[in-house]
C-alpha positions as CSV (number, residue, x, y, z in Angstrom):
1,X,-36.5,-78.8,56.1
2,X,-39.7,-80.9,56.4
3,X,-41.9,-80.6,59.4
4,X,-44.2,-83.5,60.0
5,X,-47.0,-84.3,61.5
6,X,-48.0,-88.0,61.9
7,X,-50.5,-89.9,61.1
8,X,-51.4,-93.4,62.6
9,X,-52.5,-96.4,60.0
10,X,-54.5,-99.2,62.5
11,X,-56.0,-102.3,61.5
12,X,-58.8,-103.6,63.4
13,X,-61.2,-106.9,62.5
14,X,-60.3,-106.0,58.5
15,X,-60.9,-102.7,58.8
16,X,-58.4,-99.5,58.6
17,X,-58.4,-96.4,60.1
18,X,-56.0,-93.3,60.0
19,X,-55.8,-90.5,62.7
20,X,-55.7,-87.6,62.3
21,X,-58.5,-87.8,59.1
22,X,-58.3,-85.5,57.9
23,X,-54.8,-84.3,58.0
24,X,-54.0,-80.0,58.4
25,X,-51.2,-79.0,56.5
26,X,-50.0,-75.5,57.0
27,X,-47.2,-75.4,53.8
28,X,-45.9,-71.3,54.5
29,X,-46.4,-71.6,58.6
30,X,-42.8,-71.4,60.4
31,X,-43.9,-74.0,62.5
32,X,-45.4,-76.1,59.5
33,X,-46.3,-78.7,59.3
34,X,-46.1,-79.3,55.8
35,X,-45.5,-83.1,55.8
36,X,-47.0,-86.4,56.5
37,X,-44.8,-89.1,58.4
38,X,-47.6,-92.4,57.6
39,X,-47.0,-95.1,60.5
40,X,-47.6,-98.5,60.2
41,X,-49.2,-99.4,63.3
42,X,-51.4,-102.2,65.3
43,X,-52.5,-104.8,62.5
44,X,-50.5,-103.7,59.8
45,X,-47.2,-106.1,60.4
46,X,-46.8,-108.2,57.1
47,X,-49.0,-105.9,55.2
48,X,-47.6,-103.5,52.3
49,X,-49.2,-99.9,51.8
50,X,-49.9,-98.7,48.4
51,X,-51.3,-95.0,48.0
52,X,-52.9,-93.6,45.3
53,X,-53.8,-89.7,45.0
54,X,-57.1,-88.2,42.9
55,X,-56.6,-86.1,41.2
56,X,-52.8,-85.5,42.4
57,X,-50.2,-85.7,44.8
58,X,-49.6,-82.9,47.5
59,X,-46.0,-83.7,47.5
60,X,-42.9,-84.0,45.2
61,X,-41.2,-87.1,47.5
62,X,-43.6,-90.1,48.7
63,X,-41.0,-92.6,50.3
64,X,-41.3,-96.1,51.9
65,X,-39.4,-97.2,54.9
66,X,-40.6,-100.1,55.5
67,X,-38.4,-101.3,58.2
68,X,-39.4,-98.0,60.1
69,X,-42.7,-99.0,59.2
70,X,-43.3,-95.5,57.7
71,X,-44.0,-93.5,54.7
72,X,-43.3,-89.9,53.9
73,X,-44.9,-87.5,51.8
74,X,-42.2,-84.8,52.0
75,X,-41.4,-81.3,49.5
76,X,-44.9,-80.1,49.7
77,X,-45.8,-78.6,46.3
78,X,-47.5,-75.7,47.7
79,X,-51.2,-76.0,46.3
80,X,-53.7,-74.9,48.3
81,X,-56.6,-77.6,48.5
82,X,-57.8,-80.7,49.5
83,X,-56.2,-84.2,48.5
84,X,-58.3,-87.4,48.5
85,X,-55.9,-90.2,48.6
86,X,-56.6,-94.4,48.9
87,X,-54.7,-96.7,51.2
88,X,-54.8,-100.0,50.2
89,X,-52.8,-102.3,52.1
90,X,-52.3,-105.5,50.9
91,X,-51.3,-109.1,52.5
92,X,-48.0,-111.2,51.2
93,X,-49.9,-112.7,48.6
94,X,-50.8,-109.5,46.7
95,X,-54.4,-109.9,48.1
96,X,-56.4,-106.6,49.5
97,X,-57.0,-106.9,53.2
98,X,-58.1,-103.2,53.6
99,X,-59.0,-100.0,51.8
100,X,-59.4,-96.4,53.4
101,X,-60.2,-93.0,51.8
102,X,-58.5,-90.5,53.5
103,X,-58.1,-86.4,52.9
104,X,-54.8,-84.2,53.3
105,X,-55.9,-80.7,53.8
106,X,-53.1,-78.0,52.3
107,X,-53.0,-74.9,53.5
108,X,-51.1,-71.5,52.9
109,X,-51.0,-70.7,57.0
């Protein structure tokens, strides 16, 4: 069963942030967490997410729910490291109102 923690997508005046940056996973903790719940907050209405992971994904499952405004990296693959991943969220047009660079931290305990 996933445990999540969430992390909060803003837009402000064109610019993006995400808090918690970076975000602690603890994969073999009881109390995890070993997910990400992504929400779609202030600024982002109308606005699509994509993600892109260098050099790879932390998870097996990314998911959109987009009318939940949320997206879910879930069935963490267990890799120790650190994840650099792009946001890019884009307006109804296709055209790039904001870019971020965030980091997923993945922990053993």
């Amino acid at each position: 069963m996933a445990i999540f923690t969430d992390v909060s997508i803003k837009v402000a005046d064109g610019k993006i942030s995400c808090k918690p940056d970076p975000v602690e996973l603890h994969f073999e903790a009881p109390q995890g967490p070993d997910s990400v719940a992504w929400l779609l907050e202030d600024g982002t209405q109308n606005l699509t997410p994509e993600f892109s992971w260098d050099p790879e994904c932390p998870f097996a499952t990314m998911r959109e729910n987009l009318t939940a405004r949320k997206i879910e990296g879930t069935d963490n693959k267990k890799k120790e490291g650190e994840y650099k991943y792009t946001i890019v969220l884009k307006d109804p047009q296709g055209h790039v109102v904001a870019t971020l660079d965030p980091m997923v931290r993945n922990h053993r305990l």
